[in-house]
Each structure stands twice: as C-alpha cells, then as structure tokens.
Backbone as CSV, one residue per row, in Angstrom:
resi,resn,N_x,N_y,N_z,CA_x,CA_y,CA_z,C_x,C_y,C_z
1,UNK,7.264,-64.807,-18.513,7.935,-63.952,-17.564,8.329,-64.736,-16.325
2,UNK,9.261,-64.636,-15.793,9.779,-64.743,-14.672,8.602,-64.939,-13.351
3,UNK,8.406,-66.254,-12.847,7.317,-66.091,-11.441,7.781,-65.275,-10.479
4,UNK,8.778,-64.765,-10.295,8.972,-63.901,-9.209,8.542,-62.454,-9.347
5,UNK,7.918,-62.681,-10.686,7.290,-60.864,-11.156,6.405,-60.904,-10.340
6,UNK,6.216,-59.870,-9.371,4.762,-60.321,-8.528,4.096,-59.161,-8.589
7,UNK,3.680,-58.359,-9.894,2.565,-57.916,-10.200,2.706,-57.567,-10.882
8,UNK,1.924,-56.579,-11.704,1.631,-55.573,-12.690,0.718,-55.998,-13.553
9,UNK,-0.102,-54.932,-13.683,-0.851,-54.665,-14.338,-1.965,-52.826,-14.694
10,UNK,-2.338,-53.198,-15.731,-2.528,-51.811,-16.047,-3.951,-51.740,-16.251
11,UNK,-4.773,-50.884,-15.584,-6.459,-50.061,-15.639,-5.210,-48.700,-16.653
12,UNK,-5.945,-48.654,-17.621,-6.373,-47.085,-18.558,-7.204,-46.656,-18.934
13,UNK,-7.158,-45.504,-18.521,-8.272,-44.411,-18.475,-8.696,-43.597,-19.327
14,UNK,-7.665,-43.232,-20.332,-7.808,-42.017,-21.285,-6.115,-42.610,-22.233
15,UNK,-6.695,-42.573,-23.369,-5.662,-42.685,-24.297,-5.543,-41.958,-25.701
16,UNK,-4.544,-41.115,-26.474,-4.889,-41.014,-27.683,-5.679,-41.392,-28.563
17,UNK,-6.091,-41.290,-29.616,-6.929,-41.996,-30.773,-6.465,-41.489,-31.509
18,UNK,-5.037,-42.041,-32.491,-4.209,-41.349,-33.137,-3.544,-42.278,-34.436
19,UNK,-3.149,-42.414,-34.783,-2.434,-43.315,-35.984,-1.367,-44.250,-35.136
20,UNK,-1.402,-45.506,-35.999,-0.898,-46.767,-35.487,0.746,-46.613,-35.499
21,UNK,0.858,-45.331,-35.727,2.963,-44.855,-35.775,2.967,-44.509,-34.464
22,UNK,1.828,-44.135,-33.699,2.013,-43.254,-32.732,1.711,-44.075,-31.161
23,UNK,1.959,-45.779,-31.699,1.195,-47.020,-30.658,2.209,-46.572,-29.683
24,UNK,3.434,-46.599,-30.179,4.291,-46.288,-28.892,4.313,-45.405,-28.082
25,UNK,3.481,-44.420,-28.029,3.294,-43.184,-27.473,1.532,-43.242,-26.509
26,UNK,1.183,-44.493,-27.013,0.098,-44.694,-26.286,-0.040,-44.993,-24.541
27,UNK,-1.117,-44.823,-23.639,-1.196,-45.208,-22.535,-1.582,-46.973,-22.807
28,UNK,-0.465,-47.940,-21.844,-0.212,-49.363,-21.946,-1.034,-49.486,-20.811
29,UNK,-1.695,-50.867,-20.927,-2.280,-51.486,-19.657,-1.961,-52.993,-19.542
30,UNK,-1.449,-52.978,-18.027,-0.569,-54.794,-18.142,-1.655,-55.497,-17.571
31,UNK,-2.222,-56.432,-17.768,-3.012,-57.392,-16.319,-1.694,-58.880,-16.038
32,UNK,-1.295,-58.968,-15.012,-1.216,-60.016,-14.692,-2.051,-61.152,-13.998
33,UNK,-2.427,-62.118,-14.255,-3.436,-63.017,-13.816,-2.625,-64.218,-13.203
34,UNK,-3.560,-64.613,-12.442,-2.317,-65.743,-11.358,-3.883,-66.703,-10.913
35,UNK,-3.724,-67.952,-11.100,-4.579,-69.064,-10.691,-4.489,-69.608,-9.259
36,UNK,-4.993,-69.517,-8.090,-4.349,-68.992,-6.657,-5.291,-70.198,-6.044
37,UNK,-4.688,-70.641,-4.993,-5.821,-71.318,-3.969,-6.475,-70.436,-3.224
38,UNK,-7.749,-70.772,-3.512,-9.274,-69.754,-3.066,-8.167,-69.036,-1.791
39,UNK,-8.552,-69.818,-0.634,-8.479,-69.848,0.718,-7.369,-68.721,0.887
40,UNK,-6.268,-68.908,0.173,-4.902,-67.949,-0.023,-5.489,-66.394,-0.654
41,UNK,-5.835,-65.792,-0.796,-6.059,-64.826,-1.659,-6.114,-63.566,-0.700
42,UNK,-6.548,-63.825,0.360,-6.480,-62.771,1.295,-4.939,-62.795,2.033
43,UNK,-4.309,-63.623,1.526,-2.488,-63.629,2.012,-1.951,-62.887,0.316
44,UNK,-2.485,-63.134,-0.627,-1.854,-62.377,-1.333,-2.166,-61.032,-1.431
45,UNK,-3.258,-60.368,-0.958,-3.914,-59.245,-0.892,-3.185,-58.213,0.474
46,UNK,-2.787,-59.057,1.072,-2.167,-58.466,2.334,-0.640,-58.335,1.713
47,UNK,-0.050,-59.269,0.792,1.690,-59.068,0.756,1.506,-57.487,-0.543
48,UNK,0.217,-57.549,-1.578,-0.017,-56.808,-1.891,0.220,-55.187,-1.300
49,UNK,-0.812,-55.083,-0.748,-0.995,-54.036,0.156,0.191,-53.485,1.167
50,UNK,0.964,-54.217,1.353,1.872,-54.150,2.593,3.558,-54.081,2.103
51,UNK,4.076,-54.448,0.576,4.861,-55.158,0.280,4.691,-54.122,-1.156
52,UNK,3.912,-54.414,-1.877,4.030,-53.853,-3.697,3.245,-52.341,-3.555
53,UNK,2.481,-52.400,-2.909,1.644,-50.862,-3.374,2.885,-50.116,-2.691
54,UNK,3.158,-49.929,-1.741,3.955,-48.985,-1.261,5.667,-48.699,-2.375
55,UNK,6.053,-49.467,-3.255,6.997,-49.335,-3.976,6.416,-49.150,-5.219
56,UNK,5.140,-49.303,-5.675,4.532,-48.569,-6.771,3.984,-47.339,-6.210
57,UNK,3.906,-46.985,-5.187,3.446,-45.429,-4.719,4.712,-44.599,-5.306
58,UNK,5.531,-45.352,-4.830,6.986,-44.724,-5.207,7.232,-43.855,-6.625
59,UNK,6.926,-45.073,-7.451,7.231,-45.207,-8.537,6.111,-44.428,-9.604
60,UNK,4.853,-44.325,-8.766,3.945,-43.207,-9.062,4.106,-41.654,-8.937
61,UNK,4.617,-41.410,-7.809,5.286,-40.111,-7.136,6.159,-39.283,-7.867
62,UNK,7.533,-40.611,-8.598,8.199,-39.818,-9.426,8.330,-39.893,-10.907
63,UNK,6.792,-40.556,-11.076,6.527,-40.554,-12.489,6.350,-41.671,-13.182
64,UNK,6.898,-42.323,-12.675,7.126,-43.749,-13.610,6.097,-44.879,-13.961
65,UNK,5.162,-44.595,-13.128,3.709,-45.494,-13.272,2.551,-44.367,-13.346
66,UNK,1.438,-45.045,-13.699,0.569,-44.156,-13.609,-0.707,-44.467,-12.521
67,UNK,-0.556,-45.935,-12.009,-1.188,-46.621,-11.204,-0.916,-48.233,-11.285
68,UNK,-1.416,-48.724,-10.024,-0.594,-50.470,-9.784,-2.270,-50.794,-9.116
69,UNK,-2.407,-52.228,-8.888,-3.505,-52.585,-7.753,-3.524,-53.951,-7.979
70,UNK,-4.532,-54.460,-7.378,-4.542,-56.355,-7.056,-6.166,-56.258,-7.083
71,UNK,-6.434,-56.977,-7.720,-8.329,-57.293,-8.033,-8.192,-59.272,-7.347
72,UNK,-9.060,-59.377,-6.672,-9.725,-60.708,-5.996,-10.886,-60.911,-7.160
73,UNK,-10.795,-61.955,-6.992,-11.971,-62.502,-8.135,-13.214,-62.714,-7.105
74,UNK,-14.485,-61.820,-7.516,-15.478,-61.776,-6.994,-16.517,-62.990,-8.091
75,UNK,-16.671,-62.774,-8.925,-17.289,-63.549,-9.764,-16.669,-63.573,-11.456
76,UNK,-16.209,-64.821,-11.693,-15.406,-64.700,-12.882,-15.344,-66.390,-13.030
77,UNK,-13.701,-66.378,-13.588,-13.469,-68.151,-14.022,-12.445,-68.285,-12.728
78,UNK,-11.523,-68.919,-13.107,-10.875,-69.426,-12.582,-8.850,-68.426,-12.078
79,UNK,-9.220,-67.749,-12.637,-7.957,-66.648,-13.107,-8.418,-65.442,-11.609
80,UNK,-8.014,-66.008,-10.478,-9.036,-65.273,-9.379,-7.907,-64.539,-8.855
81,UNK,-6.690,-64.162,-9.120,-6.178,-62.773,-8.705,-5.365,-62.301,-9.713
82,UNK,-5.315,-61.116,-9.934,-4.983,-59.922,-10.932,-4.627,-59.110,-10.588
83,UNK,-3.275,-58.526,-10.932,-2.260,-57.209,-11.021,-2.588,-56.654,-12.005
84,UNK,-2.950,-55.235,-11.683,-2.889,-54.578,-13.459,-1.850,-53.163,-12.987
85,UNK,-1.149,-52.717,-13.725,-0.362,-51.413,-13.765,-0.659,-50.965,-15.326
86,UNK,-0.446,-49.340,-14.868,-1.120,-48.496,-15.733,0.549,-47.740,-16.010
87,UNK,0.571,-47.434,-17.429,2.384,-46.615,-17.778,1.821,-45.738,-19.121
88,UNK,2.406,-44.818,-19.305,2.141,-43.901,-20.434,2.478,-44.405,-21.916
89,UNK,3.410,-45.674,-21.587,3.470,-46.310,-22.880,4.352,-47.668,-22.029
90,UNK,4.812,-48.593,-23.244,5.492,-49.510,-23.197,6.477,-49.317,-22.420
91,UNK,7.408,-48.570,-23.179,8.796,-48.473,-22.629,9.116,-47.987,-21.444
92,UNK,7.809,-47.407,-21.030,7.749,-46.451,-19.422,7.371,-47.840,-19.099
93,UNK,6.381,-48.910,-19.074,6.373,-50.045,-18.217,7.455,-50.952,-18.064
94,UNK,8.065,-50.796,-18.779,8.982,-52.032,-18.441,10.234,-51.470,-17.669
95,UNK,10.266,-50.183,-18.125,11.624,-49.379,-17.130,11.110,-49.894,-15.890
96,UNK,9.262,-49.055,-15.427,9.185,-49.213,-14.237,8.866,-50.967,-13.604
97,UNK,9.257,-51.770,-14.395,8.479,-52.994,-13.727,10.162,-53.745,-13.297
98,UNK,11.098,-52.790,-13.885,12.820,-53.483,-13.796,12.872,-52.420,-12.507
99,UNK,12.586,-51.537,-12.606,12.551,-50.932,-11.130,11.988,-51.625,-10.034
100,UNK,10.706,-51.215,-10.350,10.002,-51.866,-9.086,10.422,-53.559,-8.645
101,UNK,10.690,-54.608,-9.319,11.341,-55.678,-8.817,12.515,-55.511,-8.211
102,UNK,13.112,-55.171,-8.839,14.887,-54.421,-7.895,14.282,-54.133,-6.756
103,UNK,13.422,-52.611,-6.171,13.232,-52.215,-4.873,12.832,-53.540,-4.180
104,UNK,11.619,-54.188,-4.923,10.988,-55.077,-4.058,12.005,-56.541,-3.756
105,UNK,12.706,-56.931,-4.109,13.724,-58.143,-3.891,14.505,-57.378,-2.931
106,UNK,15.022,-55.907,-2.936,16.383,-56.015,-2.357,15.644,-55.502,-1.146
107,UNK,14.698,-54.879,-1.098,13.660,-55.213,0.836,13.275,-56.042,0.811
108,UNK,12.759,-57.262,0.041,12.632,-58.448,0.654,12.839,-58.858,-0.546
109,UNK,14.033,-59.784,0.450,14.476,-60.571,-0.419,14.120,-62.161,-0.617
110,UNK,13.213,-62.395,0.333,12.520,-63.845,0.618,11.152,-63.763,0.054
111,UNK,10.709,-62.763,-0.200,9.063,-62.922,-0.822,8.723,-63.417,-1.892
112,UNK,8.226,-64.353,-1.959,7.717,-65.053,-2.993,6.246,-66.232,-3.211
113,UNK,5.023,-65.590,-2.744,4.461,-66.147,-2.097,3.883,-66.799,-3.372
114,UNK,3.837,-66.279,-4.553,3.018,-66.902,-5.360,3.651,-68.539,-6.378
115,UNK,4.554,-68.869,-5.830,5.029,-70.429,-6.213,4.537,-71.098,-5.434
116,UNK,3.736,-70.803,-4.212,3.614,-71.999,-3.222,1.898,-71.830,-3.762
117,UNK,1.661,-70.452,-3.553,0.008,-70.139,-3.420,-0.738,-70.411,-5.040
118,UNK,0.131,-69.990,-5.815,-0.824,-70.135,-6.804,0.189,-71.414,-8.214
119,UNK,-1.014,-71.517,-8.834,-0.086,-72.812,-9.982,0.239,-72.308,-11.596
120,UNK,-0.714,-71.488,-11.601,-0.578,-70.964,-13.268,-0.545,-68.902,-12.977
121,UNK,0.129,-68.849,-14.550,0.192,-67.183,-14.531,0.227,-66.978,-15.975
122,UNK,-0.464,-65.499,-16.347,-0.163,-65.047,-17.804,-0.130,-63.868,-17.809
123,UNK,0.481,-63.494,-18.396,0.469,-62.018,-18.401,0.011,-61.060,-19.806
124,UNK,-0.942,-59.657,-19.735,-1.028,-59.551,-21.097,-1.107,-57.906,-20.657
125,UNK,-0.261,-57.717,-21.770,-0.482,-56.186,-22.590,-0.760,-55.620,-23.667
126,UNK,-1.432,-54.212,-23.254,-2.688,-53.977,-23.796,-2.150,-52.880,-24.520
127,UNK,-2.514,-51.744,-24.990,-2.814,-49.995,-25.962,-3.803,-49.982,-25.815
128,UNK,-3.797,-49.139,-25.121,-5.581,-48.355,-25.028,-5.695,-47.234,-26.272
129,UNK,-6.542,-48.236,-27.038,-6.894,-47.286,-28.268,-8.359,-46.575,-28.201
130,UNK,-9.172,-46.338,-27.373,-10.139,-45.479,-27.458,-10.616,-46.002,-25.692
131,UNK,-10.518,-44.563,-25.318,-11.167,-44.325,-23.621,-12.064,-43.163,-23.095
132,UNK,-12.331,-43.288,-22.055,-13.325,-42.100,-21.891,-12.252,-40.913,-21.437
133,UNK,-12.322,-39.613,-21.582,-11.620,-38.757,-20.765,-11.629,-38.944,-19.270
C-alpha cells in the first residue's frame, strides 16, 4: 500500500458465524503496523488524535466505519505503532479508507509524518469469524 495511507485498522467485536459464501458480509478488521523511532511516537499519536480521528469520526457518524484508533507499543516487538479500523465488511473498508485519505490530503495536504518517523509498514486484514457479542 501506498506510505501515505496513514492509518487503518480494525478492533472487531461481534461477527457472524456463518458459511464461508457469506465472508463478504462479515465484520473486517485492518491493523496497520508501522516500525517508528521510539522517541517519535508521541508525534504520531498527536497527528493521530488531532488530524485522523476527527475524519474517521466523520466517517463513523455517517456509517462508513465502525471504529478507527492508534495503539503505542507498551510491551511487544518491534512493530510499536498500530492503526486498526473496524468496517462491516471489506468493501465498506476500502470505500471508507478512499474516503478518508481524500478528506485527509485535501486538509492537509503536507502531512506525512510517517516517511521521516518511521522505516517499515504492513498492513493486514482480517474476518472476524467468531467474537463475543
């Protein structure tokens, strides 16, 4: 993906438990993971907070996500900041992740903190095939 994706990822909560015809209809969970200099992490937590949650509020409001956030690595490896967004399926994430980059470039159009701050990224998506209610 593109480094200028600067988040997403998906926490799910509750998903069908239904037949494998019906994956597309499942609740998706994205994590993006980003390899960051320690020291930086509280600058990405702030462009976070200040910059992406407020255009995934958006995008929550009128449906299109089901939740966005940024996790700091408290104790883990090396993979020490994480986007996850939450979508009712696939095709609802990626509508909203072509959305949400549009809003977020065309208000800022200079943000890009994670080419300088961090060196590696992967991104993975998930189907939540069995959750708690």
């Amino acid at each position: 993906m593109n480094r200028r994706i600067l988040f997403l990822i998906l926490i799910c909560l509750f998903a069908p438990t239904v037949s494998h015809a019906q994956d597309s209809q499942r609740e998706t969970l994205v994590l993006e993971m980003w390899k960051c200099q320690w020291d930086k992490v509280g600058v990405l937590a702030q462009v976070a907070d200040s910059l992406q949650v407020p255009i995934a509020q958006e995008l929550i409001d009128e449906g299109k996500l089901l939740s966005f956030g940024m996790l700091a690595h408290d104790f883990a490896d090396e993979w020490n900041v994480v986007y996850y967004t939450r979508a009712v399926d696939k095709a609802a994430f990626f509508s909203a992740l072509s959305e949400m980059n549009s809003r977020l470039y065309e208000r800022h159009p200079d943000v890009n903190p994670w080419s300088d701050l961090c060196t590696e990224h992967k991104d993975n998506i998930y189907t939540v095939r069995a959750a708690t209610p």
